[in-house]
C-alpha positions as CSV (number, residue, x, y, z in Angstrom):
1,X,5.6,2.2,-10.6
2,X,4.3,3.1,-7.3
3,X,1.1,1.0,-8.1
4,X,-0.5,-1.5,-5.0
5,X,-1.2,-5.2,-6.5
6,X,-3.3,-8.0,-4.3
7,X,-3.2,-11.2,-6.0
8,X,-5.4,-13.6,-4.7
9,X,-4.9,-12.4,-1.1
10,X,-6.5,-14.0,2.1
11,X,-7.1,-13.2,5.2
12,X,-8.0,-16.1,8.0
13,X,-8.7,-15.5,11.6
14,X,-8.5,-19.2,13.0
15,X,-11.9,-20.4,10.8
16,X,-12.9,-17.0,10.0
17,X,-12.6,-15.9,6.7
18,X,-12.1,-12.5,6.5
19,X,-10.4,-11.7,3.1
20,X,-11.5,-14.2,0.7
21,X,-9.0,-14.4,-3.0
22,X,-9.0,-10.6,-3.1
23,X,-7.9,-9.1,-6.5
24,X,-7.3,-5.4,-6.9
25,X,-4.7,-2.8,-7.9
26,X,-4.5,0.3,-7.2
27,X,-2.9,2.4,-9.7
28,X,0.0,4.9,-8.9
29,X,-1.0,8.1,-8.3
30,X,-4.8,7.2,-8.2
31,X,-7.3,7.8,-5.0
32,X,-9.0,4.0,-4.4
33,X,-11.5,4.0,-1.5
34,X,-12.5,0.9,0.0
35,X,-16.5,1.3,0.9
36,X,-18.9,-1.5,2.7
37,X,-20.5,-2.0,5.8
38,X,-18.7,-2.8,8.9
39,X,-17.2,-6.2,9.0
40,X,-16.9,-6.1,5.3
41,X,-12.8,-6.8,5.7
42,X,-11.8,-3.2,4.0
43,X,-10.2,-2.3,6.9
44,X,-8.3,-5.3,7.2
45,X,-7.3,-4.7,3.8
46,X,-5.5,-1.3,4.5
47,X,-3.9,-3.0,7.3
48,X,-1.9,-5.5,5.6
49,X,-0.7,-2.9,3.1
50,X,0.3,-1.1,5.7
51,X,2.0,-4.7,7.4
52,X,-0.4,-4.2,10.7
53,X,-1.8,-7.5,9.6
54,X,-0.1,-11.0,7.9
55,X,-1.3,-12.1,4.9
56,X,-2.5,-15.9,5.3
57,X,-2.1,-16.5,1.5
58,X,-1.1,-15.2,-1.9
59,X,1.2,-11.8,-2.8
60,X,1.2,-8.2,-2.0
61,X,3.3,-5.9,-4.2
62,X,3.7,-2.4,-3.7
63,X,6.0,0.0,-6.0
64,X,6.5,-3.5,-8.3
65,X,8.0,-5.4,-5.2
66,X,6.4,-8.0,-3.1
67,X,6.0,-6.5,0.0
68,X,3.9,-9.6,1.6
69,X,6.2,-10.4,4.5
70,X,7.9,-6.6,4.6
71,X,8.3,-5.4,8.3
72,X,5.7,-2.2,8.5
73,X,8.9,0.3,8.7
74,X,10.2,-1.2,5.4
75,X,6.9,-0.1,3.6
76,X,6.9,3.6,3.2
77,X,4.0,4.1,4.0
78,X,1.9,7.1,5.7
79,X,-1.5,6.3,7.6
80,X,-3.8,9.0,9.0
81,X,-5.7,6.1,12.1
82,X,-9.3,6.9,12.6
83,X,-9.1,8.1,16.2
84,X,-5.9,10.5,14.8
85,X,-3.8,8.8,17.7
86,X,-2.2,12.1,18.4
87,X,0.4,12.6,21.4
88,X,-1.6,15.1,24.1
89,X,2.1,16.1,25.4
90,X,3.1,17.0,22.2
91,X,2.5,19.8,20.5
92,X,1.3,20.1,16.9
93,X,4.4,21.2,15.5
94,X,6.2,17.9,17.9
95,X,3.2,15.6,16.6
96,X,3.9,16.5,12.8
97,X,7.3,16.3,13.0
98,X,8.0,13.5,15.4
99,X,8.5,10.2,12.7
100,X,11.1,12.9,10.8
101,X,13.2,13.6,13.8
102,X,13.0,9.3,14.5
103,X,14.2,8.9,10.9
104,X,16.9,12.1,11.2
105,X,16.2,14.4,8.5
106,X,18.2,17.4,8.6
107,X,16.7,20.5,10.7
108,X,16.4,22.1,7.5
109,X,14.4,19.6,5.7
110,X,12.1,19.1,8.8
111,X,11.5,23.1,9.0
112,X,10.9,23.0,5.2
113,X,8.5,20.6,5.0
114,X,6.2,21.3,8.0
115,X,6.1,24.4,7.0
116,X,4.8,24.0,3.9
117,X,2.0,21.6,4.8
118,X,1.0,23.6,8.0
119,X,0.4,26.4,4.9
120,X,-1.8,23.9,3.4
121,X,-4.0,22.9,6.0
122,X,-4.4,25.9,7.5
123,X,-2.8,25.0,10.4
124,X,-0.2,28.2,11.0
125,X,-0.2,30.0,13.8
126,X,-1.4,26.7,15.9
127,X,2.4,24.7,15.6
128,X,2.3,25.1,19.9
129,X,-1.1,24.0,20.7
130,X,-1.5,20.8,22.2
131,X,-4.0,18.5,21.2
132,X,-6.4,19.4,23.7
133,X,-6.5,23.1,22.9
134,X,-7.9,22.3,19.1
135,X,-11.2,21.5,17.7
136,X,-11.9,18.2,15.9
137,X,-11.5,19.5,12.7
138,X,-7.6,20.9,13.6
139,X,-6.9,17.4,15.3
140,X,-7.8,15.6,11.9
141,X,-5.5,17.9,10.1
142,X,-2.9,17.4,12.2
143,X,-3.0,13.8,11.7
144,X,-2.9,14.3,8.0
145,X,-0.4,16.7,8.2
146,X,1.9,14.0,10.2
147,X,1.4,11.8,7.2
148,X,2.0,14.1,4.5
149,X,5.2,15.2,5.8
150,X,6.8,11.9,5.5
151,X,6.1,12.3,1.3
152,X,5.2,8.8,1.3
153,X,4.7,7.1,-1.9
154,X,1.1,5.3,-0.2
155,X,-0.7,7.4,1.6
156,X,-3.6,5.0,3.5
157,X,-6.5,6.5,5.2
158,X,-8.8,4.5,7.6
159,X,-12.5,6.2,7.9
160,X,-10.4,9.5,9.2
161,X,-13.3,11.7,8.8
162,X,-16.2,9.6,10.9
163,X,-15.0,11.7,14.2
164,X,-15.8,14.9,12.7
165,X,-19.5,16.8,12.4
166,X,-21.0,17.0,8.7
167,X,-20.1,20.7,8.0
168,X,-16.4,20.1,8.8
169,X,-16.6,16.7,6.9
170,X,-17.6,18.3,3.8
171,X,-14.4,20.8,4.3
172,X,-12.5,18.0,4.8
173,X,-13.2,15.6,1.7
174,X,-12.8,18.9,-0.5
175,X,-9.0,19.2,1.2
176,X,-8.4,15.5,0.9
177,X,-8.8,15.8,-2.8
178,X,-6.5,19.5,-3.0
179,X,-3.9,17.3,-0.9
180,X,-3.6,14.4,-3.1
181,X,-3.9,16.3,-6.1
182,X,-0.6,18.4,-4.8
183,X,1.2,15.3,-3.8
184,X,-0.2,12.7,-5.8
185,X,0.5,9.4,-3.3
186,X,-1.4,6.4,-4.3
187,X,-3.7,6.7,-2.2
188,X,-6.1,3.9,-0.3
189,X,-9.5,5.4,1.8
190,X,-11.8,3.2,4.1
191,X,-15.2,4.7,4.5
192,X,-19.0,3.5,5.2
193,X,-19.7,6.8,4.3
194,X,-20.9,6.6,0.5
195,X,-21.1,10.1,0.3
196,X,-17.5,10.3,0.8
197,X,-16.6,7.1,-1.4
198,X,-18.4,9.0,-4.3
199,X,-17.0,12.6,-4.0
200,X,-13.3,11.5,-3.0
201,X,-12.6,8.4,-4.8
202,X,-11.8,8.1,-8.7
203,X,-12.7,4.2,-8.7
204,X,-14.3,2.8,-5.7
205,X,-14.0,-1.1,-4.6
206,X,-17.2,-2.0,-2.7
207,X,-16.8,-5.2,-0.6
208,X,-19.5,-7.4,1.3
209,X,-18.1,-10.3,3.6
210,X,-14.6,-10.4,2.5
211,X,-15.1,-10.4,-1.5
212,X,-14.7,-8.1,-3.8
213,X,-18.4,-6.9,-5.2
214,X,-17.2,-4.2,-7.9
215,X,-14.7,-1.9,-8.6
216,X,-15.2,1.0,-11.0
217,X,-15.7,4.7,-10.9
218,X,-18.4,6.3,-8.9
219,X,-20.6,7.0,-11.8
220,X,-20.4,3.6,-13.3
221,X,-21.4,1.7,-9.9
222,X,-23.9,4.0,-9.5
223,X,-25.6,3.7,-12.9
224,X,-24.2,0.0,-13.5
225,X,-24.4,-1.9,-10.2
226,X,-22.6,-5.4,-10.4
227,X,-25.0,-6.8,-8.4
228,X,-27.9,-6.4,-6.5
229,X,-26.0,-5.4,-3.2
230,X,-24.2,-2.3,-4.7
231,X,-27.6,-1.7,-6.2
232,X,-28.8,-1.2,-2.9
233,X,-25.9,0.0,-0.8
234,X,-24.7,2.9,-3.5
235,X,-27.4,5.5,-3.5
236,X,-29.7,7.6,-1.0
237,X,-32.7,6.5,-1.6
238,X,-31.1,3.1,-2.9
239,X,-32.2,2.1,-5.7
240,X,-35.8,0.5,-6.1
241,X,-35.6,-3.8,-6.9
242,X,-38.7,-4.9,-8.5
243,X,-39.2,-8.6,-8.7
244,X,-40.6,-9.2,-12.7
245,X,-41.2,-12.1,-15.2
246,X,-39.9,-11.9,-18.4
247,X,-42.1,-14.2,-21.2
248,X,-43.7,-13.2,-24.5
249,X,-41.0,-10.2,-25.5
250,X,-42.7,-8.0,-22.0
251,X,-41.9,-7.5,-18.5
252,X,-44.5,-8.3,-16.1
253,X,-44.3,-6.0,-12.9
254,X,-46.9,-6.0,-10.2
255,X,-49.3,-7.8,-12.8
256,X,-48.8,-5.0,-15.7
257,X,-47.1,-5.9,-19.0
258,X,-44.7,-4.2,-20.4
259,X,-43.6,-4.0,-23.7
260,X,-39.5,-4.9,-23.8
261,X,-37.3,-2.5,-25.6
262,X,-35.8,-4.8,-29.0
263,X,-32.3,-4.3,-27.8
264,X,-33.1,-5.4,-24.0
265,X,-34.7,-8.8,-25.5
266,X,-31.2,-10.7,-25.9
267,X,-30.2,-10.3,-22.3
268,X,-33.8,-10.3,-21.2
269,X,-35.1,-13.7,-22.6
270,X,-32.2,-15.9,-21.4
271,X,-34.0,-15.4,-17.6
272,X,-37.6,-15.8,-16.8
273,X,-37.2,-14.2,-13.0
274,X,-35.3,-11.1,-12.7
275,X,-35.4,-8.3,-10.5
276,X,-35.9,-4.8,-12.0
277,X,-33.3,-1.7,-10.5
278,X,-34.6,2.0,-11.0
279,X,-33.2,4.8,-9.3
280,X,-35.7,6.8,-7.4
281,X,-34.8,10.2,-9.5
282,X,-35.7,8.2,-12.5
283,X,-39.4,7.4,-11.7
284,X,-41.8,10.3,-13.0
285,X,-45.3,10.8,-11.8
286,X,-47.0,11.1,-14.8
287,X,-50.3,10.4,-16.6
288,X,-48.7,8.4,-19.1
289,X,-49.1,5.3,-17.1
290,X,-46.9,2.4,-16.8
291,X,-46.9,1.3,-13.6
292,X,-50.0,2.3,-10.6
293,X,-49.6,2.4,-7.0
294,X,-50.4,4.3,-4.1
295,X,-48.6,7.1,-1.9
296,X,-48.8,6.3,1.5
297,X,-45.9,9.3,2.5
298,X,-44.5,12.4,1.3
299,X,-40.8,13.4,2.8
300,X,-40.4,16.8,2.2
301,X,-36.2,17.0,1.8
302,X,-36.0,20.3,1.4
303,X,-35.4,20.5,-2.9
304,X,-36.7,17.4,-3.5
305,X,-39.6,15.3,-2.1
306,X,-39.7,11.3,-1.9
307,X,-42.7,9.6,-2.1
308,X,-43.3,6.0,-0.7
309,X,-45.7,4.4,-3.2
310,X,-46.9,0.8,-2.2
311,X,-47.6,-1.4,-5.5
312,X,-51.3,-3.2,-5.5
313,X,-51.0,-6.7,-6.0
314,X,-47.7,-7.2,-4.3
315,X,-47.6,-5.0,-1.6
316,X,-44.3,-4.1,-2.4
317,X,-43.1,-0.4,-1.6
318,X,-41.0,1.6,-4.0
319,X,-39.5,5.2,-3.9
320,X,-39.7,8.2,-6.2
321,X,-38.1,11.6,-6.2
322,X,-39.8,14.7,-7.5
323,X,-39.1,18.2,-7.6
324,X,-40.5,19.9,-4.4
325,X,-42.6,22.2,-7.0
326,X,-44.4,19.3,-8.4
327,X,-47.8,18.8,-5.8
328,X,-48.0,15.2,-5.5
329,X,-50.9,14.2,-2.9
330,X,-51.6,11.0,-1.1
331,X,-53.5,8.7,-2.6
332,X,-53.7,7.0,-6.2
333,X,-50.7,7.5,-8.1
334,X,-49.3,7.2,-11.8
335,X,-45.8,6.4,-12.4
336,X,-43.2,6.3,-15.5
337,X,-39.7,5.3,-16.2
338,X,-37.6,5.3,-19.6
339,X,-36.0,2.3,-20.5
340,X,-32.5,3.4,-20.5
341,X,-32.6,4.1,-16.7
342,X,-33.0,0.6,-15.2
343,X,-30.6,-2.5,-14.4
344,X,-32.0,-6.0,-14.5
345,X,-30.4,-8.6,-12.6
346,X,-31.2,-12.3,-12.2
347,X,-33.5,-13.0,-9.5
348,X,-31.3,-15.9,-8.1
349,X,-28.0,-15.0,-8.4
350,X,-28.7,-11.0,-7.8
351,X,-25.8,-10.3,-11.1
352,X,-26.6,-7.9,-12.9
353,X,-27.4,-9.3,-16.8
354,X,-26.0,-6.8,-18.5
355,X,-26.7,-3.5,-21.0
356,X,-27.9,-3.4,-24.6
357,X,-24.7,-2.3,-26.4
């Protein structure tokens, strides 16, 4: 088992707590990316899987043994850095192959194995450039291509894709995914970058200030948040909170009563103040009226076209996303939602309550 397991792992810089009882694994073969804003601690995280940085307290195990006090070189580990931290003497084919010829694999090996992943990254013909003489997209893949070449078991990436313009990031996160589908290293990605986090990763771990906030796969956070912060971190627009009182079997929002679905009624009633989630794309402007509002602003985005609708009595702005076909003028506005779109969460805690089964 070539799995990662943190049990109840800390992180303490003098009276800073930075990793706070983390609790994860990270299944063999599996891509895992690490997403939250800066500071969040999911960089420090890949560090001390990759031994950069001591664990204060609890047990890292990697490939079933516990790695927590493992000397870096002892780890087998590969790690593409975020500035690529390529050697501008060397050239590409002396950067790939430089941690092989420290470790002494035979000429053969070395020749075998460059060549093969210079194939895959497209990256032939360019083995006597020097770093300087390559765009930023041919200095990323040389850095991935130094840690592929080592056939690591963990392959760790930390946000190696923020130096790069959005065309060439695209490329990239679609050969990320060939790559690891080839090779198949458990693999650990740090990004801000949801975009990235939710067309790389098969489970993403989001993180706020040390702690764990959810771990699923993309399409569960983004339908189920946990909370109200991956409600409003995972999703461009986020998703739309709506403070509401729940009394008498209805939802109240923005002084309008709402009949409750049966099944939501369970959940629902154990809270009086909750916070209703609905995605953007899930609000239609409609004459079948549930809630009323205003549009203040039409973006046009090109396909699509968000609307910024302030509520009456509260003030409170919300979000929709239409169709750019569908006219939508400023002014007074209609709006509609289906019941099996939205999240409820209690307007204390931010949790999310839970789904009707």
């Amino acid at each position: 088992m070539n799995g990662i397991i943190f049990e109840n792992i800390c992180k303490s810089y003098n009276d800073t707590n930075a990793i706070k009882n983390l609790n994860l694994e990270v299944k063999q073969g599996e891509r895992l990316i690490l997403l939250g804003p800066s500071g969040c601690g999911k960089t420090t995280t890949l560090r001390m899987v990759a031994g950069l940085e001591s664990i204060s307290s609890g047990i890292l195990k990697m490939g079933g043994k516990i790695v927590t006090n493992v000397e870096p070189g002892e780890r087998n580990v590969a790690m593409v850095f975020q500035n690529y931290a390529l050697y501008p003497h060397m050239s590409v084919w002396e950067n790939i192959t430089f941690g092989l010829r420290l470790q002494k694999v035979s000429k053969e090996e070395i020749q075998s194995r460059t060549k093969k992943v210079l194939s895959i990254l497209n990256l032939s013909g360019f083995e006597n450039r020097k770093p300087k003489e390559l765009s930023g997209g041919q200095k990323q893949r040389v850095a991935l291509g130094r840690a592929l070449v080592k056939q690591a078991p963990f392959f760790l990436l930390d946000e190696p894709l923020s130096n790069l313009d959005a065309k060439l990031r695209q490329q990239a996160r679609t050969e990320l995914v060939k790559i690891h589908e080839l090779y198949q290293p458990t693999m650990m990605y740090v990004t801000h970058d949801q975009v990235e986090a939710m067309t790389v990763g098969q489970r993403v771990a989001i993180m706020k200030q040390g702690l764990l906030q959810q771990l699923n796969t993309p399409d569960m956070i983004y339908s189920r948040p946990a909370n109200t912060f991956v409600a409003s971190f995972i999703g461009i627009p986020a998703m739309n909170l709506l403070p509401v009182e729940c009394n008498d079997s209805a939802l109240w929002i923005d002084g309008t009563r709402l009949e409750l679905p049966a099944k939501w009624l369970p959940l629902a009633a154990k809270k009086t103040n909750l916070m209703l989630g609905i995605r953007p794309e899930h609000i239609v402007v409609t004459d079948s009226c549930m809630l009323a509002g205003t549009a203040d602003f039409i973006e046009n985005l090109g396909s699509q076209h968000c609307i910024h609708i302030s509520l009456p009595h509260n003030g409170q702005n919300i979000l929709c996303i239409v169709p750019a076909e569908q006219i939508v003028a400023k002014g007074p506005i209609q709006l509609s939602f289906s019941w099996k779109h939205i999240s409820l969460f209690d307007a204390i805690s931010g949790e999310n309550i839970g789904y009707p089964e």
